[in-house]
C-alpha positions in Angstrom: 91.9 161.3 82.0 94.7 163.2 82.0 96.1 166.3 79.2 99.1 167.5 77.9 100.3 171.2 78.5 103.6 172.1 76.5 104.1 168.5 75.5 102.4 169.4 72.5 104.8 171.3 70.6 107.6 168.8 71.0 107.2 167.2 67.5 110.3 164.0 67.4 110.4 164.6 70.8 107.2 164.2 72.2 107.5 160.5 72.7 110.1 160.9 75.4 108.6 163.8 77.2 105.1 161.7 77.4 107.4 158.9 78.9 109.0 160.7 81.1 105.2 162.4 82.6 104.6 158.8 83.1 107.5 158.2 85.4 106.6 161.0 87.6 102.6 160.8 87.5 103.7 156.5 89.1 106.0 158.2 91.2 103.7 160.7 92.7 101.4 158.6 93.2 103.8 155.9 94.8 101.5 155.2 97.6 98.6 153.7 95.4 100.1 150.6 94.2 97.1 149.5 91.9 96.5 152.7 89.9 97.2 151.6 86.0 99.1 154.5 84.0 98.6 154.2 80.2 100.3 156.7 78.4 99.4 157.6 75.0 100.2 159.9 72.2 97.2 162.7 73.0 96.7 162.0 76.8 97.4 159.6 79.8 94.7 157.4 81.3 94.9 156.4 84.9 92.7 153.6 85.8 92.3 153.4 90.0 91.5 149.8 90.1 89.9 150.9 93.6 92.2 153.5 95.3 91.4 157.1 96.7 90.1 159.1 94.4 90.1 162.4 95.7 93.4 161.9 96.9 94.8 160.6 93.3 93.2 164.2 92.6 95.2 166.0 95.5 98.6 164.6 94.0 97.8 165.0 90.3 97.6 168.6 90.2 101.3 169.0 91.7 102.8 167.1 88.5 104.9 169.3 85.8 103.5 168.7 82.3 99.8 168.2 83.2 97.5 171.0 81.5 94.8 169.4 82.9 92.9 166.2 83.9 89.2 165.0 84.5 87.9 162.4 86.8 86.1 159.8 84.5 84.0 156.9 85.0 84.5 153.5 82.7 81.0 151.8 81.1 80.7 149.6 78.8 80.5 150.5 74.8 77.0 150.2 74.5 74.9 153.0 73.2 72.2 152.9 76.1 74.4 152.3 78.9 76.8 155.4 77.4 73.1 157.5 77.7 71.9 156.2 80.6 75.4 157.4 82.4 75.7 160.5 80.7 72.4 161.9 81.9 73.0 160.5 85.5 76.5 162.5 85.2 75.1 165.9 83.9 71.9 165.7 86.8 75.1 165.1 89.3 76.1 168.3 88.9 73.7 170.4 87.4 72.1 173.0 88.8 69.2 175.5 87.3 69.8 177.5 84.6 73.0 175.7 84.0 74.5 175.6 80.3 75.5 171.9 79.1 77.6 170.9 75.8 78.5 167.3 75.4 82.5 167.1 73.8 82.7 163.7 72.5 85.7 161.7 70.3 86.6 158.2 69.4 89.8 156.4 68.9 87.9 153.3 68.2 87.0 154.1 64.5 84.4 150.4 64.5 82.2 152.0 66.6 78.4 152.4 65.3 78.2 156.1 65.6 80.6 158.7 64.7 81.8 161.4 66.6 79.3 164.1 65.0 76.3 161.3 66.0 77.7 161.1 69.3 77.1 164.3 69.9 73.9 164.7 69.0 72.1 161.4 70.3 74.0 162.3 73.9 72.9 165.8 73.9 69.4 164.8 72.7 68.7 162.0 75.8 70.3 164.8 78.0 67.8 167.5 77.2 65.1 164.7 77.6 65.9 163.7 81.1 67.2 167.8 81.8 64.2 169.9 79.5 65.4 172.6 81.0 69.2 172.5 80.8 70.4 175.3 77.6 72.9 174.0 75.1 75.5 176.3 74.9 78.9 175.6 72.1 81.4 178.1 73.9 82.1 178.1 77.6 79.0 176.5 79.0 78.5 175.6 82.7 79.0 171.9 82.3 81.3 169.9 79.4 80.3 166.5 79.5 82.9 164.9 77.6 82.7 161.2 76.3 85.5 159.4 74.7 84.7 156.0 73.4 88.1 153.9 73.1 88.8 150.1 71.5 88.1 148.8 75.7 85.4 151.1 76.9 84.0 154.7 77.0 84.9 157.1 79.5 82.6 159.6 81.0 83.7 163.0 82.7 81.7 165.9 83.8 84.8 167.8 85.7 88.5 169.3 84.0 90.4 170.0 87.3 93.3 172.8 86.4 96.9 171.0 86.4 100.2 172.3 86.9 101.5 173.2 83.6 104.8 173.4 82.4 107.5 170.6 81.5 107.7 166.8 83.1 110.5 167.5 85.6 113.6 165.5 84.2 113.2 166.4 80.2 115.4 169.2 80.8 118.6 167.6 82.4 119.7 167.6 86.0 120.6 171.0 87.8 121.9 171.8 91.5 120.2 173.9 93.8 121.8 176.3 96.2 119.2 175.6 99.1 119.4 178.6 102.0 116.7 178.7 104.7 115.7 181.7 102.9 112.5 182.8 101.1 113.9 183.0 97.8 115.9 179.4 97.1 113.3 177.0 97.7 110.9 179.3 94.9 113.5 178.8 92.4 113.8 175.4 92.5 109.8 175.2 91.7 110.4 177.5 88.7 112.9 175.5 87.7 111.5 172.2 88.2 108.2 173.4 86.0 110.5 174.4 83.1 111.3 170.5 83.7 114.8 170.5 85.2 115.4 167.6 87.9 116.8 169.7 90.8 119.4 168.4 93.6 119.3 170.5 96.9 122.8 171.7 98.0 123.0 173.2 101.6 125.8 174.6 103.5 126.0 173.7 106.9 128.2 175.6 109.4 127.9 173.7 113.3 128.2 174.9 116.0 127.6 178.8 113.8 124.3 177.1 112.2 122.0 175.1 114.4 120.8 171.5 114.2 117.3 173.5 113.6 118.7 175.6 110.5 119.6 172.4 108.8 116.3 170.3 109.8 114.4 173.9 108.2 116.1 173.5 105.0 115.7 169.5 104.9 111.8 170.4 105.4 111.8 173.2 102.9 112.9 170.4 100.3 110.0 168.0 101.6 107.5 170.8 100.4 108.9 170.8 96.6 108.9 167.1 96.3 105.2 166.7 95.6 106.2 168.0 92.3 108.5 165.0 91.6 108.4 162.9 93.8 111.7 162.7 95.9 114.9 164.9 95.9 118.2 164.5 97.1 119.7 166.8 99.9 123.2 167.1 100.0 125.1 168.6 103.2 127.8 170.6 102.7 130.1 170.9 105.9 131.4 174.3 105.7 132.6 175.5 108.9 136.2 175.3 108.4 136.0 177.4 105.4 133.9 180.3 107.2 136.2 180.6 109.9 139.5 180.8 107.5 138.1 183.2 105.3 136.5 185.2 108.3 140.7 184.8 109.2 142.2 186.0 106.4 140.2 188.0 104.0 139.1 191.8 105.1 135.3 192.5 106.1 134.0 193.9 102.9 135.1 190.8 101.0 134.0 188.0 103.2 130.4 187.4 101.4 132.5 187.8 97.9 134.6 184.6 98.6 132.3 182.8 100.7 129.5 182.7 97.7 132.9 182.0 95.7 133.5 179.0 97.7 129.7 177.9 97.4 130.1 177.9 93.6 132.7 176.1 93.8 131.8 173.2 96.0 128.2 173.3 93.9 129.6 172.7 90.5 132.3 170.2 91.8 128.9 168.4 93.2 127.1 168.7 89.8 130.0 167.5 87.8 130.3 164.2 90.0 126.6 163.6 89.9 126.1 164.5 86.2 124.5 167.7 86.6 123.9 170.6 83.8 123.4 173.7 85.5 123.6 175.6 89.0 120.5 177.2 89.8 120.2 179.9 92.6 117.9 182.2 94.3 119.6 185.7 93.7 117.2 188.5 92.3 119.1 191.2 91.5 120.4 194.3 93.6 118.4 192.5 96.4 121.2 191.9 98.6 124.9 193.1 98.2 125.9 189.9 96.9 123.4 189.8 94.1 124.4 193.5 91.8 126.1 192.5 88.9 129.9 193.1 90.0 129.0 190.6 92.5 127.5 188.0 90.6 130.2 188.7 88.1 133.0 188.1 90.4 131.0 185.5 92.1 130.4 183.3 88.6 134.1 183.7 87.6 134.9 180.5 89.3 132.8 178.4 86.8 132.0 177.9 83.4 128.4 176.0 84.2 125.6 177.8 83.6 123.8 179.4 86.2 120.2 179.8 86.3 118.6 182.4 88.3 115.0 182.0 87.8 113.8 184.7 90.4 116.8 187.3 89.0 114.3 190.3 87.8 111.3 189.9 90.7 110.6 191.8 93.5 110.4 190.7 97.1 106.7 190.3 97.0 106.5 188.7 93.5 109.0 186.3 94.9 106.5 186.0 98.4 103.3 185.8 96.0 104.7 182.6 95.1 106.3 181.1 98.0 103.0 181.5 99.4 101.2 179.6 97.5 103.7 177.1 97.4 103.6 176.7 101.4 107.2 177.7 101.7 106.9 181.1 103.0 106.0 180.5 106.7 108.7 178.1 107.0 111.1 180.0 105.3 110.9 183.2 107.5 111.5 181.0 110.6 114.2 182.8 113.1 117.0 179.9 112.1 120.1 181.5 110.9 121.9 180.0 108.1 125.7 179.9 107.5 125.8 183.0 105.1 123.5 185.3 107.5 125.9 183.8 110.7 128.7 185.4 108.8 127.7 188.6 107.1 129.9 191.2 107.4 128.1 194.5 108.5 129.5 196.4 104.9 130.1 194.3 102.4 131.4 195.2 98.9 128.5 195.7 96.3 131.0 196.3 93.5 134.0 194.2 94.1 136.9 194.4 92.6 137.9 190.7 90.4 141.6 191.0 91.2 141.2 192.1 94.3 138.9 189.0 95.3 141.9 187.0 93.4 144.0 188.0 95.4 143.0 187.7 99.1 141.8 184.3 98.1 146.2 183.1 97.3 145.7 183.6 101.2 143.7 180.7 101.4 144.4 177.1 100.8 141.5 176.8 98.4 142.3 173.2 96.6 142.2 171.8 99.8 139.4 173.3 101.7 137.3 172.3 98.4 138.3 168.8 98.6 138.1 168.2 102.3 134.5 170.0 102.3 133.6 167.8 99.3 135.2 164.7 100.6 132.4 165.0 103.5 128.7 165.8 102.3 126.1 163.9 102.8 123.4 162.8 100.4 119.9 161.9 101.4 116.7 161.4 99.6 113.9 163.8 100.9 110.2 162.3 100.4 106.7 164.4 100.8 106.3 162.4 103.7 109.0 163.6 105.8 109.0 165.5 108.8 112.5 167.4 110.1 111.6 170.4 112.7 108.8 168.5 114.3 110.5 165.7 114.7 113.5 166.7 116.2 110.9 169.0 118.4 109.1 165.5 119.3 112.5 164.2 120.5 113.3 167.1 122.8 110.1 166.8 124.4 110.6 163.3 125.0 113.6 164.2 126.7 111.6 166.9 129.7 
């Protein structure tokens, strides 16, 4: 039995957003071809019809949108069996000098007792069997809570804490700038929970960036997708554009036009696959490229909107949750990516917008777009795959 979070406040649109927790809650659980989703205006029941349990569990709590869910167990509509269940339930889980309320409702208005009724007679055989269980209205020790619908009642003992926030997808489709970093990969979870499908853009510099670098970032993807499911990683070569702008363009302005570039290439990406927004990992002042005359000169190439969801934490807010999202480890990992390859040792923290303006007319910049653009490649990450070991596997094949 599964609840709503925000998905409550949506008035006209709440129909849609319902819809679209359904599509995720079957995609995450992709692997468990026989779990029923029924989707309905107050909450979502998922009858197992025999699979995992505990691992249906395990993957619901990663879904945007879910306030929380409860694991239930079906009986028939008949008052005995309905006692007879909810006393074997509470004595499951009881333990002494426990508190117990029963929370029961019913959307099948034909049946013989009320909701009111239902509450009493449950309570009453469950003090029987339990005399010395303590009825308590407001945060007691054990809810047992009883729904009795048109095909059955379902029985639940247990509210497991979901994810919260918006179905991923009700908020349009936005592109993620994807380092190896610490900070990229956490955006892309808040922004996912605010319920915005995310694509992973990577720039990839070979031979400058490593096989390794890339595989890191493909597997820092893999750990966001239990929150949706699958994503796709796009490749962005970017080598010949590093090493013209590391020609042409003075030291303190390198990081200026390469992030320039990035912008660039990422919004030409989100406008061929229908995308909204840009979303990236800068927190502000953290890094020379991320004070406001940077970011300024930086977003001057676009007119998308770009979302910086980590912009006003500090390091360690932004570590708090990469932590718990089991990205930190692997972010911190000693591969270089393409913007720490090239970093010039004093870059500008307040550049100048015609200056930028005009060390890039030294710079064929239509056509390094294109040709970068013209060769990405797109593939779809799954929770299931494995990059760094892998390759790891194949070397050691090799000895």
């Amino acid at each position: 039995m599964v609840r709503y979070g925000e998905l409550s406040t949506k008035g006209k649109n709440r129909k849609q957003f319902i819809q679209q927790l359904a599509r995720n809650v079957r995609a995450a659980l992709q692997a468990y071809p026989n779990v029923k989703v029924s989707a309905m205006r107050d909450r979502m029941h998922l009858i197992l019809n025999g699979e995992n349990g505990e691992e249906i569990v395990d993957k619901l709590q990663y879904v945007f949108g879910i306030q929380s869910f409860s694991p239930a167990i079906k009986v028939e509509k008949e008052l005995e069996t309905i006692y007879a269940q909810s006393v074997a339930l509470v004595q499951k889980v009881y333990q002494e000098g426990q508190t117990f309320k029963v929370n029961a409702r019913r959307s099948d208005h034909d049946f013989e007792l009320d909701t009111f009724a239902l509450n009493r007679e449950i309570g009453y055989h469950v003090i029987q069997a339990i005399p010395d269980i303590i009825v308590k209205m407001k945060q007691p020790d054990v809810e047992l809570r009883v729904e009795v619908r048109r095909d059955a009642a379902y029985l639940s003992v247990e509210t497991i804490k979901g994810a919260g926030g918006l179905p991923v997808g009700t908020s349009g489709r936005g592109m993620l700038m994807l380092s190896g970093g610490i900070d990229s990969p956490v955006a892309g979870y808040l922004a996912m929970k605010r319920g915005v499908e995310i694509e992973a853009v990577h720039f990839h510099s070979p031979p400058y960036t490593s096989e390794q670098a890339l595989n890191k970032a493909k597997d820092l993807t893999v750990k966001l997708t239990p929150y949706v499911g699958n994503i796709q990683f796009i490749m962005v070569p970017f080598t010949e554009i590093q090493e013209e702008i590391k020609a042409q363009v003075p030291s303190g302005y390198l990081m200026t036009i390469t992030r320039r570039f990035m912008m660039r290439l990422t919004d030409k990406i989100r406008e061929e696959r229908k995308g909204l927004a840009i979303i990236n990992g800068e927190s502000l002042g953290q890094v020379a490229s991320q004070t406001l005359e940077s970011m300024t000169a930086i977003n001057a190439v676009t007119h998308t909107p770009v979302i910086r969801p980590v912009v006003t934490m500090d390091k360690n807010e932004i570590i708090e949750i990469a932590e718990r999202i089991d990205t930190f480890d692997l972010a911190v990992m000693p591969f270089e990516d393409c913007c720490t390859i090239f970093a010039p040792p004093a870059p500008k923290t307040k550049p100048r917008l015609d200056k930028v303006e005009e060390y890039e007319k030294r710079l064929d910049v239509d056509g390094l777009v294109q040709r970068a653009f013209d060769a990405i490649v797109i593939q779809g990450i799954r929770s299931t795959d494995s990059f760094l070991s892998a390759h790891s596997n194949e070397f050691e094949d090799l000895l």
